[in-house]
LOLUMMAR-367615 format. One line per 4 residues: number of its first residue (from 1); for each residue x, y, z of C-alpha. Coordinates in nm, 3 decimals. Layout:
NUM) X Y Z | ...
***
This chain:
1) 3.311 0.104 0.600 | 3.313 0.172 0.968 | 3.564 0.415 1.154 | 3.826 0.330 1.400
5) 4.011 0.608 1.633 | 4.296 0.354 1.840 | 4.027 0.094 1.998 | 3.924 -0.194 1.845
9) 3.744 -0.525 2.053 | 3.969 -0.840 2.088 | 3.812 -1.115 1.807 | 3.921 -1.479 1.883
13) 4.029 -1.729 1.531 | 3.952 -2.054 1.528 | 4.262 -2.165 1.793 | 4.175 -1.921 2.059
17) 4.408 -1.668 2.042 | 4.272 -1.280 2.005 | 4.318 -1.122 1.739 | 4.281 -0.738 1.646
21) 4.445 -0.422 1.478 | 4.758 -0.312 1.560 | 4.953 -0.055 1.383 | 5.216 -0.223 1.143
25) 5.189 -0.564 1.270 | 4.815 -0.676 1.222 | 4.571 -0.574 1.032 | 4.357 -0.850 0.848
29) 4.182 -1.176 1.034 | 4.106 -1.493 0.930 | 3.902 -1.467 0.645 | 4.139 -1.176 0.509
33) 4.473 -1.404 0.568 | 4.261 -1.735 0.357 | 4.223 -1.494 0.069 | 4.627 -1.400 0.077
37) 4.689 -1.766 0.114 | 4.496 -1.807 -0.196 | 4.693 -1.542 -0.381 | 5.021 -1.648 -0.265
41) 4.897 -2.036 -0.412 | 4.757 -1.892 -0.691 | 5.166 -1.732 -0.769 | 5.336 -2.080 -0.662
45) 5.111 -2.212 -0.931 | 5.218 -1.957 -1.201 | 5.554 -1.947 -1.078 | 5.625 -2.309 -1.111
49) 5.400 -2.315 -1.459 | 5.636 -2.089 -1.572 | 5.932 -2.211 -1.493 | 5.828 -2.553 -1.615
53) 5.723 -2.326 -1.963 | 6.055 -2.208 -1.956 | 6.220 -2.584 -1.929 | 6.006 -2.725 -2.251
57) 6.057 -2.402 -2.479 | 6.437 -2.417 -2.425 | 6.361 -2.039 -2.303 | 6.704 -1.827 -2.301
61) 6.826 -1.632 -1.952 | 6.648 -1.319 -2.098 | 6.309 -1.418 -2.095 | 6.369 -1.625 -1.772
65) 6.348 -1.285 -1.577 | 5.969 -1.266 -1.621 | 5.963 -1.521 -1.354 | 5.979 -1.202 -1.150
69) 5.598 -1.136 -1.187 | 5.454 -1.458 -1.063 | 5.722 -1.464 -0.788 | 5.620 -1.137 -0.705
73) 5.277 -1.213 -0.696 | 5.356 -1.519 -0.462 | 5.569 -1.345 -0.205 | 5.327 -1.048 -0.165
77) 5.045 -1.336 -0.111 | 5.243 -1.552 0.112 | 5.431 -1.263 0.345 | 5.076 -1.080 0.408
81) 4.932 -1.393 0.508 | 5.230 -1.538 0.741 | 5.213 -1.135 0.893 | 4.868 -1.094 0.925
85) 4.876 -0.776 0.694 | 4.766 -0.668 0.414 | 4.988 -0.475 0.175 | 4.691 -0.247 0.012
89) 4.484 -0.174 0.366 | 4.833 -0.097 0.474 | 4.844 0.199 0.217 | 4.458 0.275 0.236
93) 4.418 0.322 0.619 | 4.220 0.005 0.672 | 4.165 -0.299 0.845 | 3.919 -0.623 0.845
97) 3.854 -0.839 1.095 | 3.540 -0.955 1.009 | 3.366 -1.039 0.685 | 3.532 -1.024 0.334
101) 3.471 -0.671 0.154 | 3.363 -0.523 0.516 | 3.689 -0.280 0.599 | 3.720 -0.018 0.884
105) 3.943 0.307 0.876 | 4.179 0.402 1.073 | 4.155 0.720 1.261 | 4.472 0.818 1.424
109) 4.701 0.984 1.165 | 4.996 0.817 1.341 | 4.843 0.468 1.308 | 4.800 0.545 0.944
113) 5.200 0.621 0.880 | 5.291 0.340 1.051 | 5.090 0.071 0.883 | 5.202 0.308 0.514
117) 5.571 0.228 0.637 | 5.522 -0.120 0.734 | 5.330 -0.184 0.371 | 5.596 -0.016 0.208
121) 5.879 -0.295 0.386 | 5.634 -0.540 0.312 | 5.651 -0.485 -0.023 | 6.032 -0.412 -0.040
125) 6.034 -0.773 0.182 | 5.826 -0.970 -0.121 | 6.031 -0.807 -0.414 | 6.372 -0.907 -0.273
129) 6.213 -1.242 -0.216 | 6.065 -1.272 -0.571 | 6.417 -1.127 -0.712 | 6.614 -1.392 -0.501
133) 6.392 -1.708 -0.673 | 6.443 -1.487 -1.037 | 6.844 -1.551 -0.983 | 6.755 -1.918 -0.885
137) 6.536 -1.991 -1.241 | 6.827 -1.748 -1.394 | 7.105 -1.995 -1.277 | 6.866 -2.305 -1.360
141) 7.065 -2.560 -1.611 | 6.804 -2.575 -1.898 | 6.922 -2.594 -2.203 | 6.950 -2.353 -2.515
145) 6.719 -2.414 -2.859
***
């Protein structure tokens, strides 16, 4: 794990454009924002498998909430991904710009907060999301046992 006090060097992705830390708006390249894409694929995939579960076990409203988890899992995966930053290096004090597992710390103390608050509205962001597609599969028409 390498430090980091407020200067990092521009790195260019595959179209060109730099890419590097900043505070609450960017901290994970490429690589980082593939492996969120995965996650947030990997919680369509659940989300929809359970839904679909739901559908051919004539499930009742009650056990339609746990659609919450998968949806959760999907928002999380698909918001860090679309932002460019990731939910847990948000928290930690890191960043990764380069290969997978190879994170840097952030030095400045104010750096740190902001990137906690902007996890923490990140996370607030993908719950409301994954609560709005709960009420959706809650107002779904399938029918009773």
């Amino acid at each position: 794990m390498d430090d980091h006090h407020g200067d990092n060097a521009d790195l260019t992705h595959e179209e060109g454009a730099a890419i590097e830390y900043s505070p609450g708006k960017c901290n994970i390249g490429l690589r980082e924002v593939r492996r969120r894409q995965l996650v947030g694929g990997i919680g369509l995939f659940l989300t929809i498998s359970t839904v679909l579960g739901f559908y051919h076990q004539h499930s009742s409203r009650i056990d339609r909430l746990t659609t919450f988890l998968p949806a959760v899992v999907m928002s999380i995966g698909y918001l860090q991904a679309r932002k460019r930053f990731c939910l847990a290096f948000g928290l930690s004090g890191l960043f990764n710009f380069g290969t997978l597992g190879n994170t840097t710390r952030v030095i400045s103390e104010e750096d740190r907060k902001i990137d906690r608050d902007a996890a923490i509205r990140l996370l607030l962001e993908a719950m409301t999301l994954a609560a709005v597609v709960t009420v959706f599969v809650l107002l779904l028409p399938i029918p009773s046992k």
